[in-house]
N, C-alpha and C positions, 0 to 999 in steps of 0.2 A: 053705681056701676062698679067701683074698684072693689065692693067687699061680695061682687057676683060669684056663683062659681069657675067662672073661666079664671080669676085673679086668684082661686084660691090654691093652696097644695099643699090637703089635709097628711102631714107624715108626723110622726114622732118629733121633739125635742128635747134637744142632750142639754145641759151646761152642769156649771159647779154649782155648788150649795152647801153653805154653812148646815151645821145641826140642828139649825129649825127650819130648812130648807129654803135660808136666804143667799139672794145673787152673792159669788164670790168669785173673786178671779185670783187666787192665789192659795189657797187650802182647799181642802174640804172633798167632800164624794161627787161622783160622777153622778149626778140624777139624770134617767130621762122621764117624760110622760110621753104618755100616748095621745093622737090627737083632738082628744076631749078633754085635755089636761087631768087623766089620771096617771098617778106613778105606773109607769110599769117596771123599774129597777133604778136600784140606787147602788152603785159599787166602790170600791177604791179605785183610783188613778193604775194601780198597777195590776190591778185587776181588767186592765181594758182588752188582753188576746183572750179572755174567758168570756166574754161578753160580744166582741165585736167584732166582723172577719170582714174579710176585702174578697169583691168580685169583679174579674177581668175581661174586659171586651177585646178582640179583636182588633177595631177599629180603633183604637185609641190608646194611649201611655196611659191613661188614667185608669186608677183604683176606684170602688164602688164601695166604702164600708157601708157594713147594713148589719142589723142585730139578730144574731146565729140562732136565740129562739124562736123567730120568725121565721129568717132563711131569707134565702135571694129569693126575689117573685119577679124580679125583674124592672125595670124603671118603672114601676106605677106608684100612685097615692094611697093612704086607705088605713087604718088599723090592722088590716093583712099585709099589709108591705114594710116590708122591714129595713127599708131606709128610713133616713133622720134626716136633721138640721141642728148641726152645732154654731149659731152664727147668732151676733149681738140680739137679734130678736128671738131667737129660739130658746138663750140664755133666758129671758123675762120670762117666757114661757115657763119653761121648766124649773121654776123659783116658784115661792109664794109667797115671796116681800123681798123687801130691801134690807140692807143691817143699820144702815145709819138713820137719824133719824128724821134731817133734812128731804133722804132721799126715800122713805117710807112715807112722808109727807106729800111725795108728789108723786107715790104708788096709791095713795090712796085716793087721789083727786082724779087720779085717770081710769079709777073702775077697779084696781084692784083691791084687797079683802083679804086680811089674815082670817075672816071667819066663813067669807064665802068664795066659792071658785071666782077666779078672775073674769074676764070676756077675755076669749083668745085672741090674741093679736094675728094676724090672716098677711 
């Protein structure tokens, strides 16, 4: 039931990543994939107003970033919609291992694969 489509919201995933595109939280490039876990850009930190623009509601204080080659499409899901998820599971997502090697040990026990795609985490 939880990995149905009603649980799911197939969008892009941002996080950092080292040069072999492992998790990092303090160096390294802006990766995102798209929601089949293909790259679709990898940028520098200070390169993120060339990559990422904010859309404004009405109804609300909140900002909407979403990724400017796509464009706003509006709050939907999809590899057409150009919202993200920058958040502790989106981060796994948009890696393709671990750096250490404690913690590549229990990337690999849970399905993921320096040599094959991962299972998306949903």
């Amino acid at each position: 039931m939880i990995l149905s489509d009603v649980f799911t919201l197939p969008t892009y995933s941002m996080g950092l990543v080292d040069e072999q595109n492992r998790v990092n939280f303090y160096d390294g490039m802006v990766r995102v994939v798209d929601p089949e876990g293909r790259e679709f850009i990898k940028y520098a930190p200070h390169e993120y107003t060339q990559v990422i623009a904010e859309h404004v509601e009405p109804w609300t204080y909140l900002k909407f970033p979403f990724l400017k080659k796509i464009g706003w499409k509006g709050l939907v899901t999809g590899k057409d919609s150009g919202i993200y998820q920058a958040t502790p599971l989106s981060r796994l997502n948009a890696a393709d291992g671990m750096a250490t090697p404690q913690d590549r040990r229990i990337w690999f026990r849970s399905g993921g694969s320096a040599a094959a795609p991962k299972p998306r985490a949903r």
